[in-house]
C-alpha positions as CSV (number, residue, x, y, z in Angstrom):
1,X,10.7,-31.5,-4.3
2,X,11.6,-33.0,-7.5
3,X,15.0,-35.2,-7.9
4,X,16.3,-31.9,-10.3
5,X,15.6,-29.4,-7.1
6,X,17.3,-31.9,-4.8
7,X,20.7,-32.1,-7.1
8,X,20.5,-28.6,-7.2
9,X,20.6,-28.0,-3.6
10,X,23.6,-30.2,-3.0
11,X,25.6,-28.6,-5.6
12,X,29.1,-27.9,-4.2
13,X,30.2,-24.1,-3.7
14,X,33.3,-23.7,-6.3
15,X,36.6,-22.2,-5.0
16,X,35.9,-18.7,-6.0
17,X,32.8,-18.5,-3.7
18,X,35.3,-18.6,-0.2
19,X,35.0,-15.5,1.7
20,X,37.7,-14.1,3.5
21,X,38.0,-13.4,6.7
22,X,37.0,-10.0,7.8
23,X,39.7,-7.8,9.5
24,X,41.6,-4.7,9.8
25,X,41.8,-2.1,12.7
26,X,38.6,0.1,11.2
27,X,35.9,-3.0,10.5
28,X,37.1,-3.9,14.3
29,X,36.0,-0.5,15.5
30,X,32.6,-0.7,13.5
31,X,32.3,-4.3,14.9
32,X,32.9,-3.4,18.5
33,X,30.3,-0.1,18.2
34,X,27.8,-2.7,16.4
35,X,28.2,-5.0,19.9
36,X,27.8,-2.5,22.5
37,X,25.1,-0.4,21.2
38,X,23.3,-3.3,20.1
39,X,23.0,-1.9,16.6
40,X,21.6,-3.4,13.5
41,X,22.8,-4.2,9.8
42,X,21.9,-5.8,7.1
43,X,25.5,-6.8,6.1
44,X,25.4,-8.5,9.7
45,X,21.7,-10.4,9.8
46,X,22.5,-11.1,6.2
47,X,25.5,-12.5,6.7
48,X,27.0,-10.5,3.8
49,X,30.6,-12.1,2.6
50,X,31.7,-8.4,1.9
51,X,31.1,-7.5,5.4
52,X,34.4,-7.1,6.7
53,X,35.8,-4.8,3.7
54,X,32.5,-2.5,3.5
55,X,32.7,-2.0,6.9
56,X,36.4,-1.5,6.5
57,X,35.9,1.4,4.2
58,X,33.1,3.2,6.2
59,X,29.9,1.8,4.6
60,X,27.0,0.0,6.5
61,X,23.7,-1.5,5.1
62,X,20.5,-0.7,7.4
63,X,17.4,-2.3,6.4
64,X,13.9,0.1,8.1
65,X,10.1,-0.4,7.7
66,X,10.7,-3.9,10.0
67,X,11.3,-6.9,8.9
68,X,8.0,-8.3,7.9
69,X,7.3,-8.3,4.3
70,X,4.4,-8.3,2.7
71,X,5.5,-10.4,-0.5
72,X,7.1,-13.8,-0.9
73,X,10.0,-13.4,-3.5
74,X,11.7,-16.6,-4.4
75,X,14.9,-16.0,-3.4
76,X,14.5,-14.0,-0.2
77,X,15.2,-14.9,3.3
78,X,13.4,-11.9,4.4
79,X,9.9,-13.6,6.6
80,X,6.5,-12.9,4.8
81,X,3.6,-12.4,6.8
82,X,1.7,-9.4,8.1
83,X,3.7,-6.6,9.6
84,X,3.6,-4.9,12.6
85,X,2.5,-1.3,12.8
86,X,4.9,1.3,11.4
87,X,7.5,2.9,13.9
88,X,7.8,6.1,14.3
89,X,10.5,6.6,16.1
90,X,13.0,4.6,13.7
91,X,14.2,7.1,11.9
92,X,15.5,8.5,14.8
93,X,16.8,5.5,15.6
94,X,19.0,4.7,12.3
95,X,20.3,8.4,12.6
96,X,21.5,8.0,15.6
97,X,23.0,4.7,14.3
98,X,24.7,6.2,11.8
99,X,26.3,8.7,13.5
100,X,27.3,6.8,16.6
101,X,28.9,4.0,13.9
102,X,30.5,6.9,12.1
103,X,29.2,5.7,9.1
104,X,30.8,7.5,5.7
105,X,28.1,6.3,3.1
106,X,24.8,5.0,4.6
107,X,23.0,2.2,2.7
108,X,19.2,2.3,3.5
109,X,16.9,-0.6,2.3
110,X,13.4,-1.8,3.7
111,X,11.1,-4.8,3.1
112,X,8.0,-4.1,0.9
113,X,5.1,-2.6,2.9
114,X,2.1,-3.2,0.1
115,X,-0.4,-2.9,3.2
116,X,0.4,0.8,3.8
117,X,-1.3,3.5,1.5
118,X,2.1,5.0,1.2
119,X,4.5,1.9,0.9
120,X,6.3,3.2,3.6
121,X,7.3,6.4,1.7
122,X,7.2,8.7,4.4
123,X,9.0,6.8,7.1
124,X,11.8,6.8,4.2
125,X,12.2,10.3,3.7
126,X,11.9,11.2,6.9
127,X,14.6,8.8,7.4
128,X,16.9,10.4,5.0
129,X,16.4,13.7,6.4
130,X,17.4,12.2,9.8
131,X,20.5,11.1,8.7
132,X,21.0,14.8,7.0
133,X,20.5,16.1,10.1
134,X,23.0,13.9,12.5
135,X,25.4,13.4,10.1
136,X,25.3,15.8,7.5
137,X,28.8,14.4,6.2
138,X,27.7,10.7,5.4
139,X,26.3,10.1,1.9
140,X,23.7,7.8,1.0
141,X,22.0,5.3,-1.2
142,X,18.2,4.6,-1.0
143,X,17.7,0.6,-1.9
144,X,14.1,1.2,-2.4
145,X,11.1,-1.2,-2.8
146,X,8.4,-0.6,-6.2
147,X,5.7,1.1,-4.2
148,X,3.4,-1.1,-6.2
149,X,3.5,1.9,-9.1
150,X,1.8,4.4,-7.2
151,X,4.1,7.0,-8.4
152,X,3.3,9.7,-5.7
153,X,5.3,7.6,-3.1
154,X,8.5,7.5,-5.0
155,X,7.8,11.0,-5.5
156,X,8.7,11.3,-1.8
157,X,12.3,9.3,-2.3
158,X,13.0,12.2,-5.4
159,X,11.8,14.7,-3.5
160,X,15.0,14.4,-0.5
161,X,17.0,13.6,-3.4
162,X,19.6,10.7,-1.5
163,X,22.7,10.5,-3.2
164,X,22.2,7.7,-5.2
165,X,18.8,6.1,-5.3
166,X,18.7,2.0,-6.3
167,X,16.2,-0.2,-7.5
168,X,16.8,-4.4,-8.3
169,X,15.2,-5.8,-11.3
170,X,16.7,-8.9,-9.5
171,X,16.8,-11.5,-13.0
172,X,15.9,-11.3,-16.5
173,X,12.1,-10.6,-18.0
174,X,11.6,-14.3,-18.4
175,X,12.6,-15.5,-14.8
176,X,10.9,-12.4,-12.9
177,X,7.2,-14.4,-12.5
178,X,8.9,-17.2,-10.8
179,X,11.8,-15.1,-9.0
180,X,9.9,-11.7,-7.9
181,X,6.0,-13.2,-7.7
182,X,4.6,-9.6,-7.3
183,X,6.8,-7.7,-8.8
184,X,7.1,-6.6,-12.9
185,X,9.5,-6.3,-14.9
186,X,8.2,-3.4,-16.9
187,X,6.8,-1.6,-13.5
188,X,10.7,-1.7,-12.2
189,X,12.3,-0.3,-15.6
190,X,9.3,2.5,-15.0
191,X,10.5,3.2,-11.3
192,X,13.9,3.5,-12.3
193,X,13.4,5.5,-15.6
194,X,11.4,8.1,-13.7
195,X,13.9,8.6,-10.8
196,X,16.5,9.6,-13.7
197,X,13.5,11.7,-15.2
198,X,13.7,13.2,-11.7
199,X,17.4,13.7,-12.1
200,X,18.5,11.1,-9.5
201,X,21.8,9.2,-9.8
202,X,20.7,5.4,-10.4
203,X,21.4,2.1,-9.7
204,X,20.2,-1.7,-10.5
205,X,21.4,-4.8,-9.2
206,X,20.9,-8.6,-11.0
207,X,21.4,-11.8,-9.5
208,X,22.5,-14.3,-12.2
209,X,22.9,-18.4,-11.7
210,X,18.9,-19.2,-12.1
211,X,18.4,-20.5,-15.2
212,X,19.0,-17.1,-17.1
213,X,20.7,-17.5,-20.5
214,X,24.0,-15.3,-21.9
215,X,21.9,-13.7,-24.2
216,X,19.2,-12.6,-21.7
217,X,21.6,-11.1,-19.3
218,X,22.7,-8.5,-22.2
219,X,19.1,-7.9,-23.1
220,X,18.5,-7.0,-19.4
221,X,21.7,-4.9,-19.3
222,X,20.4,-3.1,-22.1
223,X,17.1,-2.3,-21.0
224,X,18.8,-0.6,-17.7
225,X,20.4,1.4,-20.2
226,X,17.6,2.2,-22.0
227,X,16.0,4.1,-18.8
228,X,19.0,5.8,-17.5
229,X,20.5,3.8,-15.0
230,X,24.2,4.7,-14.2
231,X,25.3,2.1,-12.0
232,X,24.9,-2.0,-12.4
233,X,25.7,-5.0,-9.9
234,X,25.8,-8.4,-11.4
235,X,26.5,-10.8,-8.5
236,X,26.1,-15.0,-7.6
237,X,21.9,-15.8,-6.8
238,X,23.5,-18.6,-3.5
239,X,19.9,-20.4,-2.2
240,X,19.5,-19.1,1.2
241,X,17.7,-22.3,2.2
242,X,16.2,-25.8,0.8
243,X,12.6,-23.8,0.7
244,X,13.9,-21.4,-1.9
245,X,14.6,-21.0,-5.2
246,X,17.8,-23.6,-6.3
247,X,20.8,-22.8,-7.9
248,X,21.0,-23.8,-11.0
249,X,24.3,-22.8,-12.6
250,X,27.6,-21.1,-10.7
251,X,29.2,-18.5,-12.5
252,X,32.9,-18.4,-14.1
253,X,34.6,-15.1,-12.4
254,X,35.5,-14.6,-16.3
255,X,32.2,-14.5,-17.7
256,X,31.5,-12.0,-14.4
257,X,34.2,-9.7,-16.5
258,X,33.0,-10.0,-19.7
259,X,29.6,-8.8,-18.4
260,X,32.0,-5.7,-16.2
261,X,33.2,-4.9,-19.9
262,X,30.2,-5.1,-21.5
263,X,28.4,-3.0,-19.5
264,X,30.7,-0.4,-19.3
265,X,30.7,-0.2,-23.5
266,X,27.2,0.1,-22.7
267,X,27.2,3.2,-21.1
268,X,26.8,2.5,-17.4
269,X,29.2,4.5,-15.2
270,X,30.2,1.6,-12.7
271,X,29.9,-2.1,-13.3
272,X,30.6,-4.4,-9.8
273,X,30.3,-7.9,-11.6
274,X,31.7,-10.9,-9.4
275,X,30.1,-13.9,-7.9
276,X,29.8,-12.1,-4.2
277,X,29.2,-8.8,-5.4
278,X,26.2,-7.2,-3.7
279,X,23.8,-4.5,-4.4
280,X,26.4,-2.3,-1.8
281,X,29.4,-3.4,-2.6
282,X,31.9,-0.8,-3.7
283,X,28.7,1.4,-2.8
284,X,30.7,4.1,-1.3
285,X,32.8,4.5,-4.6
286,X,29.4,5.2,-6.6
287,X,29.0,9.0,-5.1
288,X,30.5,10.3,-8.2
């Protein structure tokens, strides 16, 4: 690792990166329910700094389809390798999850599953329709993988029509090689542009600190216009370890605003733009 990669790694967190302490009486109900059935969250494995105040207001992240994937993205924590057969019975499982957490708006996400012919597309909808089923009061948003184009499996996402359906271009069209290895740029502007061609509500997220320059944040922003998308999250990249990508700039909290305001003369209908904004935070205020 290069001298520039090593610098990188030890730069020191700035003050606006501290997370606060996660409390109040509701996120200590959702935390004891998470203990004693065992259950399992993304905000939790992921150790999400907005954990305390999602939970707080009702919203929970579950990740399905295992968590094997079968691509190597650069700034991913999630392990790569070959996955274990599909599971059935888990979308049983995340209903019952749901409803047993209480959950008001249910995130859903899964790791990419390019070795099934389907992507995994069925074990999503049925998994939406589970939820529908056990809680037919808890909204949802559908953090959904590419599908590797094949645009029959994201029929199956428009077809049970979740609430609010999202999909990360992740960086800027320069970066996307070196941050996304298998992914497109182009191919994710096409998912999203036919899920508002299918009349779903929409919603991209961007990670910004990895090299990308002012002007190609705006350029992205624009092209998420370009197809549709309603909703935009514009949070902090933080290196999840030495192996992965580095950091190579932190983000003024102002410059996270001017993006907010820029965005919303844009078009989109929310902007969440912060260094520890997440692709769910705020998520439950999306359901407009």
């Amino acid at each position: 690792m290069s001298e520039e990669n090593n610098q990188a790694i030890r730069i020191k967190k700035p003050s606006w990166l501290r997370v606060k302490l996660p409390i109040g009486e509701n996120y200590r109900k959702v935390r004891g329910l998470v203990d004693q059935h065992k259950l399992h969250t993304i905000c939790e494995s992921g150790s999400c700094p907005n954990m305390g105040e999602c939970w707080g207001e009702g919203t929970a992240t579950f990740m399905i389809l295992g968590n094997i994937c079968t691509r190597s993205c650069g700034f991913c924590a999630v392990i790569t390798g070959k996955p274990e057969s599909v599971d059935e019975f888990e979308p049983g499982r995340v209903a019952e999850s749901v409803k047993i957490m209480g959950v008001k708006h249910a995130v859903i996400t899964s790791v990419d599953r390019d070795d099934l012919k389907d992507g995994g597309s069925e074990i999503w909808a049925q998994t939406v329709r589970a939820i529908r089923q056990k809680s037919p009061g808890t909204t949802m948003e559908t953090l959904i993988p590419d599908f590797a184009g094949k645009w029959e499996n994201l029929q199956k996402i428009i077809d049970v029509a979740p609430e609010i359906v999202s999909h990360n271009l992740e960086t800027v069209r320069r970066l996307t090689k070196q941050v996304r290895i298998q992914a497109k740029y182009d191919r994710s502007l096409e998912v999203l542009f036919r899920l508002k061609k299918g009349q779903m509500r929409t919603k991209s997220g961007v990670m910004l600190g990895l090299g990308e320059t002012f002007d190609e944040v705006l350029e992205t922003m624009t092209d998420l216009r370009q197809v549709g998308v309603d909703i935009l999250t514009l949070g902090q990249y933080l290196q999840p370890t030495p192996k992965h990508l580095p950091i190579v700039e932190f983000i003024h909290p102002e410059i996270f605003d001017f993006y907010r305001q820029e965005g919303l003369k844009m078009g989109f209908r929310y902007v969440e733009s912060g260094p520890l904004v997440r692709s769910s935070y705020h998520a439950e205020k999306h359901v407009f």
